[in-house]
N, C-alpha and C positions, 0 to 999 in steps of 0.2 A: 448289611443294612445300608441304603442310602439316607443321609441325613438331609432335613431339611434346610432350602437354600441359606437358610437364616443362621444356622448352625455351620453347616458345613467348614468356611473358610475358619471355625476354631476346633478342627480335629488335634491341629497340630500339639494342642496344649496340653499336658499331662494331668495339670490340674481339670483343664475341660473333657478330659475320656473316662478321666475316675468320676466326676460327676456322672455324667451321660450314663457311664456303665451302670453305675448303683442306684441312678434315678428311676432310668428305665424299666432295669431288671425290675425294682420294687412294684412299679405301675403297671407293669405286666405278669404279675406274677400273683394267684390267689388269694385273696384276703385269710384266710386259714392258715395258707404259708406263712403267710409274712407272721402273720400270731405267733406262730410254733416256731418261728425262727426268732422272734422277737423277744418270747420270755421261756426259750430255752427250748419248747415243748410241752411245757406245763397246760398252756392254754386250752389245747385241743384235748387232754386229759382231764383239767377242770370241769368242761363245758358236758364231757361224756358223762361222770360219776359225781353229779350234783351235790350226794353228800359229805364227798370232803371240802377240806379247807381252799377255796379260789375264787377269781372273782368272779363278782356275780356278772350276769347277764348286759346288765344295765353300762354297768361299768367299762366290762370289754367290749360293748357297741362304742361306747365312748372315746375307749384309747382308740378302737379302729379309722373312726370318721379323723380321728386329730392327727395318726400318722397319715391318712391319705392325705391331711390337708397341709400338711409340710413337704409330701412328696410335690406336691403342685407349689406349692412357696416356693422352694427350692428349683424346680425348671423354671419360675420364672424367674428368679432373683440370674439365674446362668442366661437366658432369655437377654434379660437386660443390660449383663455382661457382655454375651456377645455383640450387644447391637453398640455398646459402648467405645470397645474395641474395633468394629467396623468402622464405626465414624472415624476413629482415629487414623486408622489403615485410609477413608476416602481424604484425610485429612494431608497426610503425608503424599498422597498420590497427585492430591493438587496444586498443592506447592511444589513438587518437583516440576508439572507440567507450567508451572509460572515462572519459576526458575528459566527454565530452557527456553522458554519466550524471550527471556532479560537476554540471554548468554553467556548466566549463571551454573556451566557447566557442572561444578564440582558441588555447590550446592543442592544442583540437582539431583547428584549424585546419591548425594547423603539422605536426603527425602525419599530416594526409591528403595536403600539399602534400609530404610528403616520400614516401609511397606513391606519389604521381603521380612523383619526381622517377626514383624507382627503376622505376617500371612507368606510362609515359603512357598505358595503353591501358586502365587499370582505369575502369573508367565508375562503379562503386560508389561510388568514392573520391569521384569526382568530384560525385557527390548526395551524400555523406556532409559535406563540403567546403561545396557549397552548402546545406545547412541549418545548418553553425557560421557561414556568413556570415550569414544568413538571423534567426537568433536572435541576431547583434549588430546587427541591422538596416541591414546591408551588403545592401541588396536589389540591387542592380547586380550586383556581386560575385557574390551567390546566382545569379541569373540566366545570367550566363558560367558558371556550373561546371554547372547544369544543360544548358543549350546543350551543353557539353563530352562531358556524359555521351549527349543524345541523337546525337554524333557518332561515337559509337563504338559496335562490335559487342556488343552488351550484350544479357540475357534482357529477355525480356517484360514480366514486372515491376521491372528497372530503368528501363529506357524508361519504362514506364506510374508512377513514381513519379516519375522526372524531369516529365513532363509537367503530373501535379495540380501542381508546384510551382508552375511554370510559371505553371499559370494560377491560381493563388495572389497570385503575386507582379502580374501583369499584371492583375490584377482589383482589388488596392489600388494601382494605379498609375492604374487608371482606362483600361487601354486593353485596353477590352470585347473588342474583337474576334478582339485573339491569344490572351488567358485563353478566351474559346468554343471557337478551332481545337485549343488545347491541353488544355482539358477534354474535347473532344471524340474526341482523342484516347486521353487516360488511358482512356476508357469501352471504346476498341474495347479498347485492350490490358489490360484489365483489367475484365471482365465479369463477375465475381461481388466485387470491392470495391464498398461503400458509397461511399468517399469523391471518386472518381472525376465521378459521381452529384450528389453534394453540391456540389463547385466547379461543378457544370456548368448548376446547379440556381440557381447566385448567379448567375452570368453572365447565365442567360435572363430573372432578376429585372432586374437593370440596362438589359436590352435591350429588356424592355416583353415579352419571351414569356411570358407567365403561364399559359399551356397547357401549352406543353412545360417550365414550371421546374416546376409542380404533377407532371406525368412524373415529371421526374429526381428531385425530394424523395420523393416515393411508392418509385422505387425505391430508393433510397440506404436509406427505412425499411424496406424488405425487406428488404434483403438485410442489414441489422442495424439490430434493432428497438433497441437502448441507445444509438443516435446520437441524440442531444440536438438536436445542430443541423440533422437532416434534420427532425426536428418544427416547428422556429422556421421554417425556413422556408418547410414547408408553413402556417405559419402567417401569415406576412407574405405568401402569395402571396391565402390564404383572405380578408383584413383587407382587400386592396387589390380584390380583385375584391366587398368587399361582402358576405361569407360571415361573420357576425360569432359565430356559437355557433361556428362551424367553428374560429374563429378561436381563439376560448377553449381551445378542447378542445387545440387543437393547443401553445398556449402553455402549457398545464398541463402539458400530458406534458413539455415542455420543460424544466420549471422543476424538476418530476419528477426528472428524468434528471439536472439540470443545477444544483442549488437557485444555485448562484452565479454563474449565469449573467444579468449584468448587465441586458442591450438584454431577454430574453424576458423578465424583472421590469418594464419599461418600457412594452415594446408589449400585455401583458397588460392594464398600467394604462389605458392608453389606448381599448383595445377595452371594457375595462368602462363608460369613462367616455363611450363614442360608445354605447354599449347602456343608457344613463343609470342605470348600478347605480353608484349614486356612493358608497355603504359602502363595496364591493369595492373601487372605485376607488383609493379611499382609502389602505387595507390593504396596495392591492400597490406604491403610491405611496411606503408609509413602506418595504415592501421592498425597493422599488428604490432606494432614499435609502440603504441599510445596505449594501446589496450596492455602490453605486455609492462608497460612502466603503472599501469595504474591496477593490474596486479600484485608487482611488487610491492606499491605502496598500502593495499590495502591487507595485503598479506603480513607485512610488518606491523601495524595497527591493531590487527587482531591476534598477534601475537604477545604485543602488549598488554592488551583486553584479558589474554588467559593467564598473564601475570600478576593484573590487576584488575579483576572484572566490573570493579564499579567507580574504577576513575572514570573522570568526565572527559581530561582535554584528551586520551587517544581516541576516544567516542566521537568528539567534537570534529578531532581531527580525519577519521574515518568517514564520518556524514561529506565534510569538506572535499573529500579525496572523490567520495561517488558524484558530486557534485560537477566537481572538472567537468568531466566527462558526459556528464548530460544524463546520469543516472540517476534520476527524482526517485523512483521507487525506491530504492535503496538508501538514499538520503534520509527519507522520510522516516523508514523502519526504523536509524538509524539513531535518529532524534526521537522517535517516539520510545526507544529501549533508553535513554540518557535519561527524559523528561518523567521515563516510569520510575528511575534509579534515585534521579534526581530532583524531585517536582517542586523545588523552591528558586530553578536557576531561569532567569528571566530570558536570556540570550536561547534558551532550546525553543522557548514557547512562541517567542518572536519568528526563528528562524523556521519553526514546524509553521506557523501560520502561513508566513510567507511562500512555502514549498506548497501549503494547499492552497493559494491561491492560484499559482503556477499553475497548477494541475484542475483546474478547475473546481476542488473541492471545496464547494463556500459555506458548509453546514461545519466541518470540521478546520475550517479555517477560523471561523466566527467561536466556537470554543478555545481553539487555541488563546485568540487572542482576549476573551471574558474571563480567560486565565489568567493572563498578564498583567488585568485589573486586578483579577483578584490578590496580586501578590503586589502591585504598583496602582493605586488609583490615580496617579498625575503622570501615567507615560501617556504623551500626549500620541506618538504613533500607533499606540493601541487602539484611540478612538478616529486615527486616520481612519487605518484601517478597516474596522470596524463599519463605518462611516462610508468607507467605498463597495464593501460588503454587501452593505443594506442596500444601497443603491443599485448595484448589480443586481439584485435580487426585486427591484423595482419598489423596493420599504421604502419611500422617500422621505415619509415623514421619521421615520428611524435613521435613515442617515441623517437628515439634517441635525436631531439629534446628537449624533453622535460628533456630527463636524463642528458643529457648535461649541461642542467640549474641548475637542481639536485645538482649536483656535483660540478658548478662555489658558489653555494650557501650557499654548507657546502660539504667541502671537506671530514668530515669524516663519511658522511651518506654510510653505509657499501651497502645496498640495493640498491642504483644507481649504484653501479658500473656492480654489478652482473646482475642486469636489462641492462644496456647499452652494456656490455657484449654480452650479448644473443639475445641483440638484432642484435649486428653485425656477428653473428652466423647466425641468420637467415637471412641476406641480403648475404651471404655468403662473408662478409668480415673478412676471421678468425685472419689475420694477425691483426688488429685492437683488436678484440677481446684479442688476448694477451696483447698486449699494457694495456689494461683497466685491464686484472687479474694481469700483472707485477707490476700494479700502483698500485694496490690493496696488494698484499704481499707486498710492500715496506711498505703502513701502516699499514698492518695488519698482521705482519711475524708471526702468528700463527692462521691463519685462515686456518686451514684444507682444510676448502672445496676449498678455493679460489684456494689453491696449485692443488687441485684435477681436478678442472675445467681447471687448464692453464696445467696441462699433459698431458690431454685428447686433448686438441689443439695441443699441441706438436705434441701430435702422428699422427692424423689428417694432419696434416703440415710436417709430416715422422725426424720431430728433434727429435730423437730417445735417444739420450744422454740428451737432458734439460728435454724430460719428462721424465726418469730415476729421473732427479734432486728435478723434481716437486711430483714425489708419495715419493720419500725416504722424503722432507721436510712436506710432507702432514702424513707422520704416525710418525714423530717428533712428531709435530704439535698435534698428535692427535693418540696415543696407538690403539684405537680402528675404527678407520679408514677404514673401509669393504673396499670400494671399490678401497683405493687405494693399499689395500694388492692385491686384485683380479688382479687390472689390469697391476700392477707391474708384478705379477706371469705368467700374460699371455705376454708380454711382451720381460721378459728372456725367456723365454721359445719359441715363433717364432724366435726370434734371436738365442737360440739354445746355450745361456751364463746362467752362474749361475746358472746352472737346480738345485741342494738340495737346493740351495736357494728359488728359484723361487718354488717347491715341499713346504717346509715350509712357505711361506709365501700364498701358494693357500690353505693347509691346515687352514694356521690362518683364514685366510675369511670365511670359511666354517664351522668353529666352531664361529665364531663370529653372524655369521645368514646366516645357509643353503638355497640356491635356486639355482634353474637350472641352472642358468648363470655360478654360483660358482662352483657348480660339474660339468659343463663343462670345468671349466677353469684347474681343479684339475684334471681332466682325460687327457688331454692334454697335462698336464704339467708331468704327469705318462708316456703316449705314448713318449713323447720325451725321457724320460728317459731309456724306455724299456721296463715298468714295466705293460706288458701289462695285466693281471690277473687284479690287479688293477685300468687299465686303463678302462676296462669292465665292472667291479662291478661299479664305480665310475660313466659314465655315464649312464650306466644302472638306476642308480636312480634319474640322471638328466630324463630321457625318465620316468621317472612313475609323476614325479612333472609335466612334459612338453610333455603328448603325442602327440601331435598335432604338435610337433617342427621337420622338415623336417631335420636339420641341425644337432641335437644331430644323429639321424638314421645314418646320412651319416658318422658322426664321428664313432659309433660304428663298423659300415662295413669298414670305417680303419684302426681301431684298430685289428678287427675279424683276418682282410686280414695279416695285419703285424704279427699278433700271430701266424700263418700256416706257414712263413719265416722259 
């Protein structure tokens, strides 16, 4: 008999089959029987010879409906058991898979080992099980739980995920032969995964097939072109048979897909250096040296991790380590496993925000850091940030908001003001905006740029004489000052005052860092003068930096037109 699915995962229970058995049989079995089993046999004699002593009619309608209504009590009181116990069993299965999120190996352990303890029949469990053995590097262990699971009635893609482990594990053991039977299996039960493919792909490398492992990498890259390691190893199949551009190509896509991937920065080196490009060589020599040192480093971190899985600083230190190296993804995960571990430590929540700004991620940035409040309401860099957030996002009336708070919180965070600033720029309140750069040079009378920004408002706002005031204290401020030499010079020069001046100070810009802008400003500041030969040469080279600039042309044909005068 097949039990229903509800039942089923409780055969195992002794208590649940002595139920089942004697509920069943009762509920399938004749009302008469169960009479004449029930009161010895008497009943069915009773009911025949009316004139002896038994009960009557009425009576045994009565015992009969009250046993049938306790056989029905009783499956469902087991009903409710089971479902009881299921919860429990999905209970256990989801903590373990939380666990293994954290990098709570052993925890996780003990979460699946208690699923099994409650349902030995879950084969899930049982892979799930063997990869927390597997990632404490219990490969034995790993091994029995996959065994476990291919013993039991499981989908297709259980099976076929038991099996790549399999030959995972048998393939760094070194015994070729059951990692081949068992890759070769993942492939039948699982014919459109890559990675199947891929183990099966190492194995024919190990075993000298270099025909058929070129195959299985070829298809493991079909059937997903972002597998890094199907590249490497159509690349070590390419190197070994002598295919040495093949080789390259193949290492690159690798490194591509993979920039941290150690051995492909290696065998790269190497192919360059048997193809005697010894520059190249070189180059991927020193990146295999950086990659190979920040292996090591995060190898020892996560070795710590599995001694202590919910300290903070090896965590911290790990995030730091993918960091070096320009590995944001990793970094991230990294802080986001700490901040799960640890959700009261301010330093994750900062630095997780800061990493999704990096990345462009400003919904999950903007939580991180309403985090930060939540556990600090006076860091005032939460509502920087925050603040620069909204803005990005073009909220302006929420950044201003938030830079507001910025700034009530620490007066001397130089970055709110310049954020609050611009942001009332873009609500087109510029008269505000000064106000916030005025406040800003009272604290900071030698902040170049802040001078720079409140001229440029000036000019905007046509107070011609304060932004005079604001670029002369901006090149105080700061010798090398480009752009407030530039816009000084253009300046005098529409106004039609201190033209050698305004001439010398558009030259200074221009020898400080030439660009179009600047040899427009400097030809301009010529044509006002006269000096039109000069005026010609000068934008002339603004139009080769800037062909596409309508506005330099029209200059030149003024300049052309005034020179014919």
């Amino acid at each position: 008999m097949r039990w229903p699915a509800k039942l089923r995962c409780w055969r195992q229970f002794s208590m649940g089959k002595w139920f089942m058995r004697m509920w069943m049989h009762i509920l399938t079995t004749p009302v008469s029987t169960v009479e004449n089993r029930a009161y010895g046999g008497h009943a069915a004699r009773l009911s025949i010879n009316p004139g002896r002593r038994g009960l009557k009619p009425r009576l045994r309608s009565l015992c009969r409906v009250s046993l049938q209504q306790m056989c029905w009590y009783a499956c469902a009181f087991f009903i409710a058991y089971c479902g009881i116990a299921q919860a429990q069993v999905a209970e256990h299965y989801a903590h373990g898979m939380r666990a293994m999120k954290l990098g709570l190996y052993a925890e996780a352990a003990t979460a699946f080992q208690h699923v099994l303890q409650l349902n030995p029949q879950h084969a899930e469990a049982y892979c799930e099980l063997g990869a927390a053995y597997r990632l404490q590097d219990k490969t034995n262990d790993a091994a029995d739980a996959y065994r476990h699971a291919l013993s039991l009635m499981a989908s297709p893609k259980t099976h076929g995920v038991a099996h790549v482990c399999l030959a995972r594990i048998y393939h760094s053991q070194g015994k070729f032969a059951e990692a081949e039977k068992h890759a070769q299996n993942a492939v039948s039960l699982l014919p459109k995964s890559a990675e199947p493919f891929l183990r099966l792909g190492d194995v024919y490398v190990q075993r000298g097939k270099l025909t058929a492992a070129q195959r299985a990498y070829q298809k493991a890259i079909a059937l997903d072109v972002s597998l890094a390691e199907g590249y490497h190893g159509a690349g070590r199949v390419a190197f070994m048979e002598n295919r040495l551009e093949a080789a390259v190509r193949f290492y690159q896509k690798a490194i591509e897909l993979a920039p941290y991937h150690v051995e492909s920065h290696y065998n790269l080196a190497i192919t360059y250096r048997k193809l005697k490009r010894m520059a190249a060589a070189r180059t991927q020599l020193a990146s295999f040296r950086r990659m190979k040192t920040y292996q090591e480093q995060t190898h020892r971190y996560r070795r710590m991790l599995q001694e202590r899985p919910t300290a903070l600083e090896p965590r911290m230190q790990l995030a730091e380590a993918h960091l070096e190296v320009g590995n944001n993804e990793e970094a991230i995960r990294t802080y986001q496993i700490a901040a799960a571990l640890h959700p009261e430590s301010l330093p994750l929540y900062h630095n997780l925000g800061g990493l999704y700004m990096q990345n462009g991620q400003f919904s999950e940035a903007i939580a991180a850091f309403q985090r930060v409040l939540q556990l600090n309401d006076s860091d005032a860099e939460a509502y920087l940030h925050l603040g620069w957030l909204h803005a990005r996002q073009r909220k302006f009336a929420d950044a201003v908001a938030y830079l507001q708070t910025a700034i009530q919180k620490d007066v001397t965070l130089t970055p709110a003001y310049y954020g609050l600033a611009e942001s009332y720029v873009q609500q087109g309140k510029r008269a505000d905006a000064v106000e916030i750069y005025q406040a800003l040079t009272r604290l900071h009378p030698t902040d170049a740029q802040a001078w720079l920004r409140l001229g440029v408002l000036h000019l905007k706002l046509e107070k011609f004489e304060e932004a005079v005031n604001a670029f002369e204290r901006a090149i105080a401020a700061d010798e090398n000052a480009v752009d407030a030499y530039n816009n000084l010079a253009w300046l005098y020069a529409s106004r039609g005052e201190e033209l050698p001046r305004a001439a010398r100070l558009a030259e200074r810009a221009v020898t400080l860092g030439e660009n179009a802008a600047r040899l427009d400003t400097l030809a301009y500041v010529y044509y006002r003068q006269g000096e039109y030969v000069k005026a010609e040469q000068t934008i002339g080279r603004a139009i080769a930096l800037a062909p596409n600039n309508s506005a330099y042309r029209t200059r030149l044909k003024e300049i052309r037109e005034a020179k014919k005068q």
